[in-house]
C-alpha positions as CSV (number, residue, x, y, z in Angstrom):
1,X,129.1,121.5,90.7
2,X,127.6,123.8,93.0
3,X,125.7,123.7,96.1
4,X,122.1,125.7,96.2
5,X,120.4,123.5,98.8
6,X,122.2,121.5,101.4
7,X,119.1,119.8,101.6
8,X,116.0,119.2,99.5
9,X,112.6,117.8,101.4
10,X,109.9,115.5,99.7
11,X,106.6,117.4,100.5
12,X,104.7,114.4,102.3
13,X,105.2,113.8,105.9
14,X,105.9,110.9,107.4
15,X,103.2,109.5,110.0
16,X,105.3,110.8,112.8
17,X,105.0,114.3,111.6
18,X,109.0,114.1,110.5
19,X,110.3,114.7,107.0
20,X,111.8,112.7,104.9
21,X,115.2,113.6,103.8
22,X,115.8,112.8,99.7
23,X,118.7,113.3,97.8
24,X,119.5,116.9,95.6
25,X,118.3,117.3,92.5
26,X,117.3,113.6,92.3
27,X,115.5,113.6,89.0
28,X,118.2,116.2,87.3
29,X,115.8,118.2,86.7
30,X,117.5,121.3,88.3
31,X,119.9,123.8,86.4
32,X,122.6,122.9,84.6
33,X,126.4,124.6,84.0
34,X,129.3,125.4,82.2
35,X,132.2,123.5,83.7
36,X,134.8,124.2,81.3
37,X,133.7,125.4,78.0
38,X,130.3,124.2,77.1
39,X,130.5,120.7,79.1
40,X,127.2,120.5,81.6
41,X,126.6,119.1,85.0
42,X,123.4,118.8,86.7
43,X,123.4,120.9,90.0
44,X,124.8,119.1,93.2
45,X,126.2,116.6,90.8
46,X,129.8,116.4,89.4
47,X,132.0,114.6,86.9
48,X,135.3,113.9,85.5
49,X,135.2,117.5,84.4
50,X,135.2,118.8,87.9
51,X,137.5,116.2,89.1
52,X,140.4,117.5,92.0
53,X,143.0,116.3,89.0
54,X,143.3,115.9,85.6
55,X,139.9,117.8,85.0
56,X,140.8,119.6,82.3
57,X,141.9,116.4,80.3
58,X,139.2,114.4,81.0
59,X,137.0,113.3,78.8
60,X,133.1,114.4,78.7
61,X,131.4,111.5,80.3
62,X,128.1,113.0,81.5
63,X,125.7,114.0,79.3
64,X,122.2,116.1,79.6
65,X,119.5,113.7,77.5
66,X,116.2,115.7,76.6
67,X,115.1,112.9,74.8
68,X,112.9,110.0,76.4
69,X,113.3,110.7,80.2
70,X,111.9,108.5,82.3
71,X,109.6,111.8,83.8
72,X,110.2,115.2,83.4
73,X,112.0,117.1,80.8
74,X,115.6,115.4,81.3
75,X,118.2,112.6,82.4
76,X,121.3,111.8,82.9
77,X,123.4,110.0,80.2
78,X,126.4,108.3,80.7
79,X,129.2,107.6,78.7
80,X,132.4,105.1,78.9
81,X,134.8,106.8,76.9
82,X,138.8,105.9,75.6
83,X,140.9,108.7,76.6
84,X,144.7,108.3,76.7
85,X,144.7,104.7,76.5
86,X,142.5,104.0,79.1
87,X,138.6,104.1,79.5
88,X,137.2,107.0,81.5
89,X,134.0,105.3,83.5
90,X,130.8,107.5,82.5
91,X,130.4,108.7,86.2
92,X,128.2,111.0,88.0
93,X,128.6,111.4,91.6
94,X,127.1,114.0,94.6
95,X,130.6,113.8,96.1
96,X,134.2,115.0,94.7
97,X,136.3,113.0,92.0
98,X,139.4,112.1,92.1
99,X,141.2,110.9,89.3
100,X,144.1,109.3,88.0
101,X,145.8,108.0,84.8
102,X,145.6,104.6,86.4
103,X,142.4,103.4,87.0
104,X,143.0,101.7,90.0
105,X,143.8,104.8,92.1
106,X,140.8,106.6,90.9
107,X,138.2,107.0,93.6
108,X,135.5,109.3,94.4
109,X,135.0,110.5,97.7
110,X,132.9,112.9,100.9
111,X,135.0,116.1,100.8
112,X,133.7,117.2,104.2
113,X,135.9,120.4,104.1
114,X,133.7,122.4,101.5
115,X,130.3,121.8,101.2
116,X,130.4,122.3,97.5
117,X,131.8,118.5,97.4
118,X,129.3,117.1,100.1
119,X,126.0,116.4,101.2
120,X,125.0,116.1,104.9
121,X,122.3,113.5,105.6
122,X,121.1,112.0,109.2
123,X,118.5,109.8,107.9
124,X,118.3,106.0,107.7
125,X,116.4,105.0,104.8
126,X,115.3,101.4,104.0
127,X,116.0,101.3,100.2
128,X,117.1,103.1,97.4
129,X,114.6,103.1,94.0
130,X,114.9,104.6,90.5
131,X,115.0,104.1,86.8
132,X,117.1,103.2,84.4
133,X,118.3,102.5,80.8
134,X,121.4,100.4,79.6
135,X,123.3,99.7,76.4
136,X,126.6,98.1,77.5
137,X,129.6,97.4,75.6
138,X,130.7,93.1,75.8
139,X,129.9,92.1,79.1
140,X,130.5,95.3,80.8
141,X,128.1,96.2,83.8
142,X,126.6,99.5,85.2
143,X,126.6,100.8,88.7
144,X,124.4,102.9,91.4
145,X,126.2,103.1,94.7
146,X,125.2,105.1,98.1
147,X,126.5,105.2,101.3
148,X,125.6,107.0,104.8
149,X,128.4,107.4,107.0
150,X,130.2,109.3,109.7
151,X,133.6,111.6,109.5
152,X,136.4,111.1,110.0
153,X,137.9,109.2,108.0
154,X,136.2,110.4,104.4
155,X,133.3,108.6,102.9
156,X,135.1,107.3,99.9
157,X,134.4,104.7,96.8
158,X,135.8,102.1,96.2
159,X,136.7,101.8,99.8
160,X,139.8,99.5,100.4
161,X,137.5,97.1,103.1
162,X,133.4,96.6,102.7
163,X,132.1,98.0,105.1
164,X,134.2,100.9,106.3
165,X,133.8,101.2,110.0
166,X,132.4,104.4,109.7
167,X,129.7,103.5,107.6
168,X,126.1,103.5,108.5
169,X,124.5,101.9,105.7
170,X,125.3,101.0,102.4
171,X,122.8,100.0,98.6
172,X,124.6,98.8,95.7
173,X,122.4,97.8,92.5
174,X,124.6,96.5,90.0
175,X,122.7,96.8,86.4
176,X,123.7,93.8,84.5
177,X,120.6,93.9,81.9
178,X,122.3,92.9,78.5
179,X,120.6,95.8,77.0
180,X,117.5,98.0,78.5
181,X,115.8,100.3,75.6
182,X,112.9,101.3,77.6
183,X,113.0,102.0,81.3
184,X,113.6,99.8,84.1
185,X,112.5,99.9,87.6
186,X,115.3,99.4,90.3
187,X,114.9,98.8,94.2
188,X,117.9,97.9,96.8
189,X,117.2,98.0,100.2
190,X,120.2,99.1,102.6
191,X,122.6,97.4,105.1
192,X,123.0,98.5,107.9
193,X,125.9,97.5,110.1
194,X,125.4,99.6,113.2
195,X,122.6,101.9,115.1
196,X,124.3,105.1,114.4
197,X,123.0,108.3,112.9
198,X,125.3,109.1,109.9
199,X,126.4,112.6,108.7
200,X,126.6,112.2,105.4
201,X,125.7,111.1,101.9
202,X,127.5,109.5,98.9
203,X,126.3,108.6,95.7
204,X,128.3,107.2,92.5
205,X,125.8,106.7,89.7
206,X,128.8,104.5,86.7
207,X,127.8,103.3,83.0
208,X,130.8,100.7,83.6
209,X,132.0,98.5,85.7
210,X,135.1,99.9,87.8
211,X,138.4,99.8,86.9
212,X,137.6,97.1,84.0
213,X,134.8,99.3,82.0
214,X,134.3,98.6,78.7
215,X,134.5,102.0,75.8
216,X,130.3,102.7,74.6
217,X,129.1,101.1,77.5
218,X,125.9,103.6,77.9
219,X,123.9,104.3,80.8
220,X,120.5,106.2,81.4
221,X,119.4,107.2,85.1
222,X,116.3,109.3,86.3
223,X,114.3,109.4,89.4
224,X,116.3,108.6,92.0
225,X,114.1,108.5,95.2
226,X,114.9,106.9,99.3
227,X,112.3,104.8,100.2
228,X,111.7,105.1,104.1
229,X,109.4,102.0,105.3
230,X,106.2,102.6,107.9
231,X,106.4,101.0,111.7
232,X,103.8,98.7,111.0
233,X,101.7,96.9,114.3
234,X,99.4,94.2,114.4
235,X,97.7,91.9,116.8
236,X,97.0,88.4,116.1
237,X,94.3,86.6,116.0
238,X,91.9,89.7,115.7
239,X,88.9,87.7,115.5
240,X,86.6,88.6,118.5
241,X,86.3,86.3,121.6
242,X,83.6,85.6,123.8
243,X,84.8,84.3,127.5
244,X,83.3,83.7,130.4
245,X,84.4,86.3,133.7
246,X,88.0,85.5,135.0
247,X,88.4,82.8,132.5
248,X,91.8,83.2,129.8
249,X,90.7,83.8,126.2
250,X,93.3,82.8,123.5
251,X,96.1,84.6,123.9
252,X,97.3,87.6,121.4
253,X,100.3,88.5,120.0
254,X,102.0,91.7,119.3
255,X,104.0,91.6,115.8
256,X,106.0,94.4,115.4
257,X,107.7,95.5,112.0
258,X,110.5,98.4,112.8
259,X,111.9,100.6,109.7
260,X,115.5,101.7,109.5
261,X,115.0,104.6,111.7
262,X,114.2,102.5,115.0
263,X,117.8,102.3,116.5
264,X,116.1,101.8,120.1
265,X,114.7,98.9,121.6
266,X,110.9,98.5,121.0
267,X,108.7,98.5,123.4
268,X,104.8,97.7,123.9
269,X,101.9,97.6,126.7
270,X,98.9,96.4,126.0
271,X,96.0,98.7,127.1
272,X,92.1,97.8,127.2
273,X,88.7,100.3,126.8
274,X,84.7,99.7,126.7
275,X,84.4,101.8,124.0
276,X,85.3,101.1,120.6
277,X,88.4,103.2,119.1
278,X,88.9,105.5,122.0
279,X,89.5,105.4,125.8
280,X,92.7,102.9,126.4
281,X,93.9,102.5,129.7
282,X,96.3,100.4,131.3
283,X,96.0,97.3,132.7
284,X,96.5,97.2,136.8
285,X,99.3,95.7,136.1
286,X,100.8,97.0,133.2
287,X,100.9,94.4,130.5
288,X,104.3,95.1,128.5
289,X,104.9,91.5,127.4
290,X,104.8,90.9,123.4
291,X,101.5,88.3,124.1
292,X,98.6,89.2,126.1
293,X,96.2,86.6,127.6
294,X,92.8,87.9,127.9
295,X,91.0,87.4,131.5
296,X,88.4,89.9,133.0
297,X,86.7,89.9,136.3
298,X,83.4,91.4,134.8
299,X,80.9,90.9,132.6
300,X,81.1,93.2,129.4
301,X,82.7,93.9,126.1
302,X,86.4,95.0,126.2
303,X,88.3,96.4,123.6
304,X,92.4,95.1,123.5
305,X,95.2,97.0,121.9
306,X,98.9,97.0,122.0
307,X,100.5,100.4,121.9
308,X,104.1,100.0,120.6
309,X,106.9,102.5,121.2
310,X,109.3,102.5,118.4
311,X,111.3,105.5,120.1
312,X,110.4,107.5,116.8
313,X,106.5,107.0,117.4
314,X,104.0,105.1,119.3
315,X,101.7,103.3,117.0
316,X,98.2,101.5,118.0
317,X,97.6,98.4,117.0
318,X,93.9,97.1,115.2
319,X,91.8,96.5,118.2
320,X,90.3,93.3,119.1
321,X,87.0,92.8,121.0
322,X,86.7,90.8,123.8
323,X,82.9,89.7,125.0
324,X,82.8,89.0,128.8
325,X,80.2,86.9,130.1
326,X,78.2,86.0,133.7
327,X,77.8,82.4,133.4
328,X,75.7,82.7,135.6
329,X,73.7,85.8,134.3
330,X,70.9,85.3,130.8
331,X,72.7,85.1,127.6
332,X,72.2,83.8,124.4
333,X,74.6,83.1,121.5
334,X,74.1,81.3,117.9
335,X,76.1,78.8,116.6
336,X,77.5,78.0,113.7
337,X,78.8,81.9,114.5
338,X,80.8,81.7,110.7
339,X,79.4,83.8,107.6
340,X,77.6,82.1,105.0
341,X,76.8,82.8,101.0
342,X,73.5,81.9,99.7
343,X,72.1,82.0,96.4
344,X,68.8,83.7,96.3
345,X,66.1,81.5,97.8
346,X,68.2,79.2,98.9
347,X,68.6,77.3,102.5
348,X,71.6,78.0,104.5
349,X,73.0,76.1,107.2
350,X,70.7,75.6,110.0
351,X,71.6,78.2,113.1
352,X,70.4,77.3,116.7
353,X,70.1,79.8,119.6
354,X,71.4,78.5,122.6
355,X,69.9,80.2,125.7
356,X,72.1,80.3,129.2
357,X,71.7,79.1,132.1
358,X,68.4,78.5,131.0
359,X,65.6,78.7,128.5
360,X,63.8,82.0,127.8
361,X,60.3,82.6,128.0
362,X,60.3,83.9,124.6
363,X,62.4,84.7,121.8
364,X,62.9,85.9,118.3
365,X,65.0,85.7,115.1
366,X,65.5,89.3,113.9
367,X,67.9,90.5,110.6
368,X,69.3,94.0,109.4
369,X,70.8,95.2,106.3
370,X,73.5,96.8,108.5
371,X,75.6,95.5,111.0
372,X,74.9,96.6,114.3
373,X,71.8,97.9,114.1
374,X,68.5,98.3,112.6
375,X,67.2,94.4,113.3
376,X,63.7,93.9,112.2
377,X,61.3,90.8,112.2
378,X,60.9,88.7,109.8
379,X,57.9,88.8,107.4
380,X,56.9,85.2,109.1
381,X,57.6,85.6,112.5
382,X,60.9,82.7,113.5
383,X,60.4,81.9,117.4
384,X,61.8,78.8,117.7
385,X,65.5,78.0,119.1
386,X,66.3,77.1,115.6
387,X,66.1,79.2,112.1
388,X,67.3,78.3,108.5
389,X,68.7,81.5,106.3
390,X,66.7,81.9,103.2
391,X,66.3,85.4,101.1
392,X,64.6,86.6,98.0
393,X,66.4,89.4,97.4
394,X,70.6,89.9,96.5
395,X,72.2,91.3,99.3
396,X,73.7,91.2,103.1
397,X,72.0,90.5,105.9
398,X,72.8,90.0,109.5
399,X,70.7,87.8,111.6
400,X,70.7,87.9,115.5
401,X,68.2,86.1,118.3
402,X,66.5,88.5,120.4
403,X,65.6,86.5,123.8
404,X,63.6,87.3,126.7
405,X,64.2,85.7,129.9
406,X,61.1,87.7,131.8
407,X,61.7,90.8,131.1
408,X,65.5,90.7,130.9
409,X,66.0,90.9,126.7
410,X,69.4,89.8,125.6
411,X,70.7,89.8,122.1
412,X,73.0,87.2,120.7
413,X,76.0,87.4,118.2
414,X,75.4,88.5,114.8
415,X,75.5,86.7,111.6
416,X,76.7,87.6,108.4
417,X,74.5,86.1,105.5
418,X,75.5,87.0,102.0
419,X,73.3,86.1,98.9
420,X,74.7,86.6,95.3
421,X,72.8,87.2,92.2
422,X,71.7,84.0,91.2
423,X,73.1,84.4,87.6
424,X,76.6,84.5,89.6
425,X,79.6,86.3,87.3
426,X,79.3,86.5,83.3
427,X,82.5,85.6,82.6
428,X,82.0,87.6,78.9
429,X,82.0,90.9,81.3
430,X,83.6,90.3,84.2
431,X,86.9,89.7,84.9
432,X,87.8,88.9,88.5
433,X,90.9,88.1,90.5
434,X,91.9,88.4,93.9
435,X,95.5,87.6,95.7
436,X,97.7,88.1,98.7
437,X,99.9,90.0,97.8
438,X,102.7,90.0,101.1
439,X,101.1,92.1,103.2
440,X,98.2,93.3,101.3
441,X,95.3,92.1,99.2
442,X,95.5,92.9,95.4
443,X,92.5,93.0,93.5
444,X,91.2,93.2,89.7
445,X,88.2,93.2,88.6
446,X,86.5,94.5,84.8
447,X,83.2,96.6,84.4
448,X,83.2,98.1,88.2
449,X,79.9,99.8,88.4
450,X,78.8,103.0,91.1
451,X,79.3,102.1,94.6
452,X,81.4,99.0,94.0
453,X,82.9,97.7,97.5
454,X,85.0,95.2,98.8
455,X,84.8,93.7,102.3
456,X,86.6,91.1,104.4
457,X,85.1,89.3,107.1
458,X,86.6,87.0,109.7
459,X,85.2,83.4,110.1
460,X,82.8,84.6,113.3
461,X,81.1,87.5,110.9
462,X,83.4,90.3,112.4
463,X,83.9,93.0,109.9
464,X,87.6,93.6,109.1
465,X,88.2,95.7,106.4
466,X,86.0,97.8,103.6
467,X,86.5,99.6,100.8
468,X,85.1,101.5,98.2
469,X,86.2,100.6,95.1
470,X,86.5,103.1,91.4
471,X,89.4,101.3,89.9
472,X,89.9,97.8,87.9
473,X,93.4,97.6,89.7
474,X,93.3,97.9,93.4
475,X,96.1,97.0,96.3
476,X,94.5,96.7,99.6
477,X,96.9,97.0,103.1
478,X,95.1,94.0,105.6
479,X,96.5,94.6,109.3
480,X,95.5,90.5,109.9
481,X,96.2,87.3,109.6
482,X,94.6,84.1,109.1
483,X,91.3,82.8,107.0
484,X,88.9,85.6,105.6
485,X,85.8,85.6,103.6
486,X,85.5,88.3,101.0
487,X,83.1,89.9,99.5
488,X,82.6,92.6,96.7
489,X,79.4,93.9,95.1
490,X,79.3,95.6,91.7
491,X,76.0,96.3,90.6
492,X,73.4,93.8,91.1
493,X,76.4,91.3,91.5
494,X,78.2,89.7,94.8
495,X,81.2,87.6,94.7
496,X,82.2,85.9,97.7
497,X,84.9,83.6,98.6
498,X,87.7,82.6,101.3
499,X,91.0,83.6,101.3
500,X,94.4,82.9,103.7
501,X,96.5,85.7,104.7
C-alpha cells in the first residue's frame, strides 16, 4: 500500500466554514497495485500480502469486485481463507499488519514511523456509515472497526484493554446478518472517552470474526463515509407572547445539541432586537443563563434569541417575538387567537375584539390573503366587536380588527383562517401521510401538483415553517416543539390537521 494523499477532503463545508476530514480512498475507487505478483490492493489500503511478516505466505484475502458495487465501478471483497492449518481472516486495513502463525498474536496496528502504514486525522466524527454485503460460513460474523487516537503507545487492534488510554474515540459494527445478497446500510456512532484531539486513524474492515473465523466466510464493503453531526439550537416555546410593560412572560429555554467536535464548555446569552432577523443586542445585564424570562419596560414588539457558543461556532437560535403592551395605552386583541379550518361557506368559531382600556369609537373587521399585510374590508362591512369566519372561496385568509379610538388606529393580532376544498381528499388519487420523524417532519403525499406547499403554524396563527414542495417523499427539519397545525395545498386542495412535536 502506498500513500498518495495523507489526507482526502469531502467537497462540502461544514457550516462553520471547516472541512470535514474523510477517510482515503473510502469507496476503493482509487488505483490499484501489484503487491507480489499479480495480487491487488486498493491505494492507502493493505492486506495480508503487505503484512510486516509472513507476507509472502499469506494467502490472497482481498479481492477487487467489479461486479455489483454498491456505487461506482468497484468494491472490496473479502475472503476467509485455510492456509497452513489455520484460517487467514479476509482483512483490509488503512494501518500495517502484523501477522503470525497463531492467530492470537496477529494484530494490526498505527505504524506512526512511516507514513506509508498511517493515516493522521484530528477530527472527531459522530459516526461511522457504509455499505455492505455478507455470506458467512456457520455462525461466523464480520467486522468494521475504527479508532482515533494519540501516540505513543501505537494505535493497535485487537488492543489487550477496551479502551486504550490513548484513545479518542472508537465505532465497532459487528455484521451478524446470516446472509446479505443485496446491500445493506450500516451506521455506528462513536465513543468517546475523553476531550482530546487525536492524531490518528485506524481502520480494520474483517469477513470473520477474530481469531475464531470461519474458511468462505465472504464479505463486501463500499462507501465508507464519517458522519459529522450539526450544533443544533432551539428556543422553546417559540410561540409569540403578548405581555403587559415590566410584567414576566413565560419563560424560554435554550436547548442546546453539541456534535463530537465541541470539547469546550457551551456557552449562551440571550440577546433581544425590534427588528425581525437582524439587530441583536445584549441585554443590560447580560443574560447568559440557559432560560430567559421575558420582561420589558416599554411598550413594543421585541424579538428574543439565544446566541450559543459552542467554541467551534456561535449559532442563533429561531427567534421568538415578544408583543409589549401599555396597559394603559389603546389596544385591541381577538380572542380565540388559534387558527381554524373551515370548509367553504362554512361558520367558524365566533372571534370577539376586545378593546383596552376602553371601547373605540369605531372599528372594523379586515382579512388578507397574506400575512402581514394587504388587509382589506369585507364585501359587507363587519363593525361590531364580534365577527363569525365564513368564505366562498378555497384558500387562507388572515383576519385582524382595525380599531379607532379617536383618531388613534390600532390593529389587533392576526388570524389564520384556512378553508379546504369542500370535496376534501379523493382518496383514489391522493395519498397522504404526515409524521414526526425525531427531529423533523416527514411527509408523503401522491399527485403533487405546481406550487404545492406545506406550512406549519403554531396554535396563536404564528407562521413557523414553509415549504415548497416538488417531491412525493419529503423530510422536513422543524427547530420547535409542541402542538402545530399543518397545512399543505396541492392544486385546488388544502389539507389541514394538528400534529405534536
Amino acid at each position: 500500500m502506498r500513500k498518495i494523499l495523507l489526507l482526502s477532503f469531502v467537497a462540502a463545508l461544514s457550516a462553520s466554514g471547516i472541512s470535514q476530514t474523510q477517510l482515503e480512498n473510502p469507496g476503493f475507487e482509487g488505483a490499484w497495485e501489484n503487491v507480489t505478483g499479480a495480487e491487488d490492493e486498493p491505494v492507502e489500503w493493505s492486506s495480508l500480502k503487505t503484512a510486516d511478516a509472513l507476507a509472502s505466505l499469506a494467502p490472497v484475502v482481498a479481492f477487487q469486485e467489479a461486479t455489483n458495487p454498491h456505487s461506482g465501478a468497484r468494491c472490496i471483497r473479502l475472503l476467509n481463507v485455510s492456509s497452513f492449518g489455520v484460517v487467514a481472516n479476509g482483512l483490509l486495513t488503512n494501518g500495517l499488519v502484523h501477522a503470525d502463525f497463531d492467530p492470537d498474536l496477529g494484530y494490526v496496528y498505527t505504524n506512526t514511523t512511516d507514513p506509508q502504514w498511517n493515516t493522521t486525522f484530528t477530527d472527531r466524527p459522530d459516526s461511522l456509515v457504509g455499505w455492505f454485503r455478507y455470506s458467512p460460513s456457520g455462525a461466523d460474523k464480520g467486522k468494521v472497526e475504527v479508532i482515533t487516537h494519540q501516540d505513543p503507545p501505537v494505535g493497535q487492534l485487537p488492543a489487550a484493554n477496551y479502551p486504550e488510554a490513548h484513545w479518542v474515540s472508537r465505532a465497532r459494527y459487528d455484521v451478524t446478518t446470516t446472509s446479505a445478497s443485496t446491500w445493506i446500510r450500516f451506521s455506528v456512532p462513536f465513543e468517546y472517552y475523553n476531550t482530546s484531539l487525536p492524531e490518528y486513524i485506524l481502520v480494520v474492515l474483517s469477513a470473520g470474526d477474530s481469531t475464531i473465523a470461519v474458511a468462505g466466510s465472504q464479505m463486501w464493503i463500499d462507501d465508507l463515509e464519517l458522519i459529522y453531526n450539526p450544533n443544533l439550537v432551539s428556543v422553546t416555546p417559540p410561540a409569540s407572547q403578548n405581555i403587559n410593560m415590566g410584567v414576566n412572560g413565560t419563560t424560554l429555554t435554550v436547548n442546546a445539541t453539541p456534535n463530537a467536535a465541541v470539547v469546550t464548555p457551551v456557552t449562551q446569552e440571550w440577546k433581544y432586537s425590534t427588528t425581525s432577523g437582524s439587530g441583536y443586542v445584549s441585554f443590560g445585564v447580560p443574560e447568559t443563563g440557559t432560560t430567559y424570562t421575558p420582561n420589558f419596560a416599554a411598550a413594543g414588539i421585541y424579538y428574543v434569541v439565544c446566541d450559543v457558543d459552542f467554541g467551534t461556532e456561535i449559532i442563533t437560535s429561531n427567534e421568538v417575538e415578544i408583543v409589549v403592551t401599555d396597559p394603559g395605552a389603546n389596544s385591541v386583541t381577538i380572542s380565540p387567537s388559534a387558527p381554524q379550518t373551515l370548509l367553504v361557506g362554512q361558520n367558524g368559531t365566533l372571534m370577539t375584539a376586545t378593546e383596552s382600556p376602553a371601547a373605540a369609537s369605531s372599528r372594523e373587521w379586515l382579512f388578507s390573503v397574506t400575512s402581514g399585510s394587504g388587509y382589506a374590508p369585507f364585501t359587507t362591512p363587519v363593525t361590531g366587536l364580534t365577527y363569525t369566519p365564513n368564505f366562498n372561496a378555497v384558500g387562507t385568509y388572515y383576519v385582524i380588527c382595525q380599531s379607532d379610538f379617536s383618531g388613534d388606529v390600532q390593529i389587533s393580532n392576526e388570524v389564520t383562517i384556512m378553508v379546504p376544498s369542500a370535496a376534501g381528499i379523493d382518496e383514489e388519487h391522493i395519498q397522504f401521510n404526515l409524521y414526526n420523524n425525531g427531529n423533523a417532519l416527514s411527509l408523503r403525499m401522491s399527485d403533487i401538483q405546481s406550487n404545492s406547499t406545506f406550512s406549519l403554524f403554531s396554535l396563536d396563527g404564528k407562521l413557523i415553517y414553509s415549504s415548497a414542495l416538488t417531491e412525493e417523499n419529503t423530510l422536513h427539519s422543524i427547530d420547535a416543539k409542541g402542538v402545530f397545525v399543518y397545512h399543505v395545498v396541492t392544486g385546488d386542495k388544502i389539507i389541514t390537521g394538528k400534529i405534536n412535536l
